[in-house]
C-alpha positions as CSV (number, residue, x, y, z in Angstrom):
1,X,7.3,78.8,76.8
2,X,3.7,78.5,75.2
3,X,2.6,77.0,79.1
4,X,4.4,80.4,80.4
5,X,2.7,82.8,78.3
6,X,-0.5,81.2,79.0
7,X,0.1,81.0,82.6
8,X,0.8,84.7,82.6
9,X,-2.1,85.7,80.7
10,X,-4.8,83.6,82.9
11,X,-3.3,85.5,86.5
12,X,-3.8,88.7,84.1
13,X,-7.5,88.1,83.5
14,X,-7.9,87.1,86.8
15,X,-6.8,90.1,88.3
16,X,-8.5,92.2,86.1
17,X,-11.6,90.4,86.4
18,X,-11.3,90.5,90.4
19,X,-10.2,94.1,90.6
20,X,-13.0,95.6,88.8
21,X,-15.7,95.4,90.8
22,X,-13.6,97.7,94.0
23,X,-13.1,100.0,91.1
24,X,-16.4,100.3,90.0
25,X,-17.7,100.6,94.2
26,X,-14.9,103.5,94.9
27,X,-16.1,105.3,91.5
28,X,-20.4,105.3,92.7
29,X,-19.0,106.3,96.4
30,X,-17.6,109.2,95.0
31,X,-20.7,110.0,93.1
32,X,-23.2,112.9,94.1
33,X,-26.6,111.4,94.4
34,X,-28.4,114.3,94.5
35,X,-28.8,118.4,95.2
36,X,-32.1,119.8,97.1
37,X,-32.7,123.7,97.0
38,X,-34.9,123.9,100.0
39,X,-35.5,120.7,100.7
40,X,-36.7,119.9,97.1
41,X,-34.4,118.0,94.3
42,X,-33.7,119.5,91.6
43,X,-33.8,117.9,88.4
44,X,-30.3,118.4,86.8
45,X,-30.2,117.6,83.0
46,X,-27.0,116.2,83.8
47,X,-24.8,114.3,86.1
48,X,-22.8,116.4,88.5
49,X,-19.2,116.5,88.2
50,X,-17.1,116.1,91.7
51,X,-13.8,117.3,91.1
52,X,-11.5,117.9,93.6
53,X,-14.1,117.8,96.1
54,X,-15.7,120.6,94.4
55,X,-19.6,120.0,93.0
56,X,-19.9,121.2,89.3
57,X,-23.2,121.8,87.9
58,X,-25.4,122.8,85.1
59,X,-25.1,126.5,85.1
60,X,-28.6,128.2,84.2
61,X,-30.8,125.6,86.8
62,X,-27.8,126.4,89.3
63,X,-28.6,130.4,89.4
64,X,-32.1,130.9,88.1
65,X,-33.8,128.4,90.8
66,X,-31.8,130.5,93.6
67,X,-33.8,133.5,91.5
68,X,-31.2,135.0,89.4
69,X,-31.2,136.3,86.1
70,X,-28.9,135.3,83.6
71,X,-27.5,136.3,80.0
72,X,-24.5,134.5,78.5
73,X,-21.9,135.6,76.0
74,X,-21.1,132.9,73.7
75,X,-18.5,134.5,72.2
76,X,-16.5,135.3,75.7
77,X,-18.1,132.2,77.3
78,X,-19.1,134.8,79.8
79,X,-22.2,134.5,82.1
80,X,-23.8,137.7,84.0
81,X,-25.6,136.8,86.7
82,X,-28.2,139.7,88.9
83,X,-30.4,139.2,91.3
84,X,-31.8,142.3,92.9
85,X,-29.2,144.7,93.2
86,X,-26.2,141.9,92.9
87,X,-24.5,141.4,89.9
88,X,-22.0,138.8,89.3
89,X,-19.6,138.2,86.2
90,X,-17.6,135.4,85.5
91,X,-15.8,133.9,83.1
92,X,-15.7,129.8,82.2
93,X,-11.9,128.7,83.1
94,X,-11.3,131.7,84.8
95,X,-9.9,131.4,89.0
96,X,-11.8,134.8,89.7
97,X,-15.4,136.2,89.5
98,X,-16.4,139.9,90.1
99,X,-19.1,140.3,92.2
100,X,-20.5,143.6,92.6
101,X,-17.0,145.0,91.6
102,X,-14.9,142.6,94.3
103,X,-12.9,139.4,93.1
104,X,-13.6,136.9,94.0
105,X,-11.8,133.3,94.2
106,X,-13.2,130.2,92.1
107,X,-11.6,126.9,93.8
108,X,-12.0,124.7,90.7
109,X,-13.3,126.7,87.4
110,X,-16.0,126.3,85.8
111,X,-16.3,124.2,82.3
112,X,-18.0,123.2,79.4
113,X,-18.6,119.7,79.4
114,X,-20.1,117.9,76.3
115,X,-21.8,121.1,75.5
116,X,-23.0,121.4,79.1
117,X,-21.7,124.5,81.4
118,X,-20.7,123.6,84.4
119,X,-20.2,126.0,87.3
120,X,-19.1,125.3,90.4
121,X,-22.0,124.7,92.9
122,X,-20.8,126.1,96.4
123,X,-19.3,129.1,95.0
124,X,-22.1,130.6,93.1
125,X,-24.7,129.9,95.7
126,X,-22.9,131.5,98.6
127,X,-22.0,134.2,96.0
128,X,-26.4,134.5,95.4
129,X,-26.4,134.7,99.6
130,X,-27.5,130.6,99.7
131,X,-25.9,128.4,102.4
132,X,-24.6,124.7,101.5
133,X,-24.1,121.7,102.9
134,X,-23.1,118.5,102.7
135,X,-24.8,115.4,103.6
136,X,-21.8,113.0,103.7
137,X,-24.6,110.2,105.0
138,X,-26.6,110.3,101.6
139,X,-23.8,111.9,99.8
140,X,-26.1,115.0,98.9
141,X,-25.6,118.6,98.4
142,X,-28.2,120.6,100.1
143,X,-29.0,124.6,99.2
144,X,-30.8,126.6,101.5
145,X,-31.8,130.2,99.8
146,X,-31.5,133.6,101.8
147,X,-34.1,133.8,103.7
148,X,-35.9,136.4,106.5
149,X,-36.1,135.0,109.9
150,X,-39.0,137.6,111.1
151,X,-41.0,135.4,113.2
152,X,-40.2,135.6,116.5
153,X,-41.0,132.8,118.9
154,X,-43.6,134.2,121.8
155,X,-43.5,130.9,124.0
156,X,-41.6,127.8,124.3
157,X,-42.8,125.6,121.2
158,X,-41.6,121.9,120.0
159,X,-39.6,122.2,116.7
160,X,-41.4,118.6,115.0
161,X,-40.6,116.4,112.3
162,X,-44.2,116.8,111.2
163,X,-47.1,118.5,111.8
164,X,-48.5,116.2,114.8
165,X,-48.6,117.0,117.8
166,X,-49.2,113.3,119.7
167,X,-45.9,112.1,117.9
168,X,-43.9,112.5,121.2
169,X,-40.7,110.9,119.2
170,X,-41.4,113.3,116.3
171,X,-39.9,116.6,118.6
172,X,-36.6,117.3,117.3
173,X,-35.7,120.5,119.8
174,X,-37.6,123.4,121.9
175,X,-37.4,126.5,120.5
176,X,-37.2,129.3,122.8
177,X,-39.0,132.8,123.4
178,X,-37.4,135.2,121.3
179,X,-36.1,133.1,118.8
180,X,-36.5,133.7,115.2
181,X,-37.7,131.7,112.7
182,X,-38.3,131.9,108.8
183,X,-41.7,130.3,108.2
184,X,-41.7,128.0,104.8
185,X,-45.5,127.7,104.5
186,X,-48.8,127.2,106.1
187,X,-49.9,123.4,106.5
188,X,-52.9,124.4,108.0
189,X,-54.9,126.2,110.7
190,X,-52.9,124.7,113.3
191,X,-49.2,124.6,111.9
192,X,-46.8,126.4,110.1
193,X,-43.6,124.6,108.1
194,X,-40.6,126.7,109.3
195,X,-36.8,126.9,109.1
196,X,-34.4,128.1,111.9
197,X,-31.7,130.0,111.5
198,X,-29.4,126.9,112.0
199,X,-31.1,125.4,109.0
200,X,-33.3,122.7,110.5
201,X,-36.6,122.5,109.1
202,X,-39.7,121.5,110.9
203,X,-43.6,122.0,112.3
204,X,-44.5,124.0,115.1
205,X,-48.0,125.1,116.1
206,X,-49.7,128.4,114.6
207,X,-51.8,129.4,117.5
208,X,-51.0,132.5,118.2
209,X,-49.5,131.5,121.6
210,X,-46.8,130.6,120.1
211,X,-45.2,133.0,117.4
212,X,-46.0,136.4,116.4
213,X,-46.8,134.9,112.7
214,X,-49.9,136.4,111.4
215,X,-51.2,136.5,107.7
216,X,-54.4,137.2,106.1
217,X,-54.8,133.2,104.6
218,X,-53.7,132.1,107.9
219,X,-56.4,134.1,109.8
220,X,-59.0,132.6,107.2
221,X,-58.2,129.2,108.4
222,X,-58.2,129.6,111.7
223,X,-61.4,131.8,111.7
224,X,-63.0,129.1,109.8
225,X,-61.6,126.2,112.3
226,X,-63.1,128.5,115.3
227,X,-66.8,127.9,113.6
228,X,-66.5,124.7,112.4
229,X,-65.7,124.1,116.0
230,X,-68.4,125.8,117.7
231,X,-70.9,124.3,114.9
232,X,-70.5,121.6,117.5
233,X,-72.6,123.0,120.2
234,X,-75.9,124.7,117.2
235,X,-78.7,124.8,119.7
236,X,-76.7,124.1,123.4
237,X,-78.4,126.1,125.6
238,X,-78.5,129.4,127.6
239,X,-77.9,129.3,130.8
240,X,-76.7,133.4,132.1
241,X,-73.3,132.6,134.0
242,X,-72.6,129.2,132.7
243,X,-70.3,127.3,134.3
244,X,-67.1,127.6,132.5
245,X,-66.0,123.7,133.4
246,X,-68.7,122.3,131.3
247,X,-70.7,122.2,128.2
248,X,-73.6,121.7,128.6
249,X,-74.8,124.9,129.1
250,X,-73.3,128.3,127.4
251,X,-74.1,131.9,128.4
252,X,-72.6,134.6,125.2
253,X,-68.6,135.1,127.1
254,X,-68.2,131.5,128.2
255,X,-69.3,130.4,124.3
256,X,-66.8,132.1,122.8
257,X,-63.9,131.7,125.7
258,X,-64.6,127.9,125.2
259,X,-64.0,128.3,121.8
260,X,-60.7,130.4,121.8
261,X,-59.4,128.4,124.4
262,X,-59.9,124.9,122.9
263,X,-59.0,125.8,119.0
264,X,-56.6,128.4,119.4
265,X,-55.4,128.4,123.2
266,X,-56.1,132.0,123.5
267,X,-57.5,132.3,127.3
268,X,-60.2,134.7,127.3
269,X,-62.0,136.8,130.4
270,X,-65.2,135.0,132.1
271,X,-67.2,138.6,131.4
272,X,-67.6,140.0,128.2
273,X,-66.8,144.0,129.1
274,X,-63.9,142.3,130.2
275,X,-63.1,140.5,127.2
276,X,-63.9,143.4,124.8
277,X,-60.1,145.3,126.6
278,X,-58.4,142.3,124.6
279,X,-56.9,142.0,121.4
280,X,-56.9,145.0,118.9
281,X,-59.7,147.1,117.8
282,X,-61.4,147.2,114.1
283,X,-64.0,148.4,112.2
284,X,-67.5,146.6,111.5
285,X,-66.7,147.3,107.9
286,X,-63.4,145.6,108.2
287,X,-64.7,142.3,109.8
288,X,-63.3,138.8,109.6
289,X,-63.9,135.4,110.5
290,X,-63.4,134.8,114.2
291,X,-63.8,138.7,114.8
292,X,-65.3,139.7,118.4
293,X,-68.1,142.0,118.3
294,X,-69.5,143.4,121.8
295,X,-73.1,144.8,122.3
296,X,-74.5,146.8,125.1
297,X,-77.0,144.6,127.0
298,X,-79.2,144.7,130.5
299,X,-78.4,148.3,130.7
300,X,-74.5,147.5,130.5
301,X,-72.1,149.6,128.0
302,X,-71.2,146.0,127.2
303,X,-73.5,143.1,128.4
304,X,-72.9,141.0,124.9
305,X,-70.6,139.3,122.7
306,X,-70.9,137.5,119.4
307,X,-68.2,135.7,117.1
308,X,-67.9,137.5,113.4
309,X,-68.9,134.4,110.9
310,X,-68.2,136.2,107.1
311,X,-71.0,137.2,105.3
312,X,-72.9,139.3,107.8
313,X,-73.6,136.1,110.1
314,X,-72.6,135.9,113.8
315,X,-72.5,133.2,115.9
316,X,-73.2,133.7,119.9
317,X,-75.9,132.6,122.7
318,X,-78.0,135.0,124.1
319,X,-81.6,133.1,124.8
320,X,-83.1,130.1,126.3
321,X,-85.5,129.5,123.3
322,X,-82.4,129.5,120.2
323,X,-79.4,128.7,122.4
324,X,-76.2,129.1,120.3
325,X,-77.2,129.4,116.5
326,X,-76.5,132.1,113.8
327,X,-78.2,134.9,112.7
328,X,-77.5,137.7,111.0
329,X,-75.7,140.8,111.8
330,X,-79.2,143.0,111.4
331,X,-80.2,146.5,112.2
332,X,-80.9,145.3,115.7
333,X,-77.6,144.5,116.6
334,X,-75.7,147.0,114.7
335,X,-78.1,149.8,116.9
336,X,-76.2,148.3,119.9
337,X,-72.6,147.7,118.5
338,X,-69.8,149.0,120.8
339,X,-66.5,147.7,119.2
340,X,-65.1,144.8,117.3
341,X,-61.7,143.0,118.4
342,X,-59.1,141.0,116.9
343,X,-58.1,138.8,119.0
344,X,-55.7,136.8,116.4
């Protein structure tokens, strides 16, 4: 009888011993690993809960990283949530949420959870105009706020995994003219981080060939990237009606179409009272970097054109002894200013 008993207990051990570790695997597997809000984790002070295949998590990091302002009730267990002119109430335990005056349906409620307020994650980030989804690979949640898609694709451009544009494997689809975009940030003179409106994120170029994306910092950089690159050729020299197939020799329109061309692909006219119909007119007192400014020259209206540097500096080639250099924007030239264009 004693051999039974003992019998029995060892096959108990053993299967408890064996069936543990498929317990413990099934348990992590139905774990979530992580939630990103625009492609950033957040740091949760706790775990999140997966119940019912619904993601429950810590309520205040859950509304005011999607920017909404919260004040709770303790009494009521109540939390009112706004965020411009939405408002959303809801109650801990409750099936229902009023947003803006409409019920709304809670799948699974929220919940306090060892002092913790839990709140289910889909629901209140659609409710604060987010869209989720699930990464079922990495078992993540991923948020991706409201955003305004108002940059609108000009020419066909590579969407890119990053901002590189001799990583042929690195182009994850073309986007098209007249797409729109919502542009995350700018990486540098040459690319913009963006998201499209089917929530992929990636690189595409920021020369204004491609999008109509314009901002002051942006400008900056790519002024400043226009003069670094023509810094290259300080003292080339002048040579009226330079060939435009070489460098070795500038005259004052093919200087500054080499440079547009190459930094920014913006193809400029050979002649410079050509060049001065492009782009958009503006002030000398509202010069920036990279700003055209046109001169009238050998008894032309327009015979000249210099690049705007900051700081009352131009840069342009106009004589055999100098070549291209700087100099500033004196008396002299202001006496034969014409106009000033934008050209980016």
């Amino acid at each position: 009888m004693r051999m039974h008993k003992k019998a029995t207990l060892l096959v108990l051990l053993t299967s408890i011993l064996y069936t543990a570790p498929a317990h413990a695997a099934v348990t992590s597997q139905n774990q979530v690993t992580g939630v990103f809000l625009d492609d950033r984790q957040l740091q949760l002070e706790v775990q999140p809960l997966l119940i019912n295949g619904t993601t429950l998590v810590p309520m205040r990091k859950l509304f005011e990283e999607q920017g909404a302002k919260i004040s709770w009730n303790n009494d009521t267990k109540t939390v009112k949530a706004t965020k411009g002119n939405l408002v959303l109430t809801y109650q801990i335990g409750d099936l229902t949420a009023n947003k803006n005056g409409q019920a709304l349906s809670v799948t699974v409620p929220g919940q306090v959870v060892g002092g913790n307020t839990m709140m289910p994650l889909r629901f209140v980030s659609e409710s604060l105009g987010s869209t989720v989804k699930w990464d079922a690979s990495t078992r993540t949640v991923r948020i991706y706020s409201a955003m305004n898609y108002d940059t609108t694709i000009r020419y066909g451009v590579n969407l890119r995994s990053s901002p590189n544009s001799s990583d042929q494997s690195g182009v994850q689809q073309m986007l098209s003219v007249g797409e729109k975009v919502h542009v995350v940030r700018e990486v540098d003179a040459f690319w913009l981080e963006v998201r499209t409106q089917d929530n992929k994120t990636g690189y595409i170029s920021a020369k204004p060939k491609y999008s109509d994306y314009t901002s002051e910092s942006l400008a900056e950089k790519q002024g400043s990237a226009l003069l670094a690159y023509g810094e290259k050729y300080l003292g080339t020299p002048y040579e009226f009606g330079a060939a435009t197939n070489q460098t070795s020799t500038f005259d004052c329109s093919s200087f500054v179409g080499h440079l547009f061309e190459n930094v920014l692909s913006v193809d400029l006219p050979r002649a410079s009272y050509n060049q001065a119909k492009e782009g958009k007119e503006v002030a000398i007192s509202e010069l920036r970097k990279g700003d055209l400014l046109f001169f009238s020259a050998r008894g032309l209206d327009i015979g000249h054109v210099a690049m705007y540097a900051g700081n009352n500096q131009i840069l342009h080639t106009y004589s055999k002894e100098q070549g291209v250099h700087y100099e500033a924007l004196s008396e002299k030239w202001k006496k034969r200013f014409v106009t000033a264009r934008r050209m980016f």
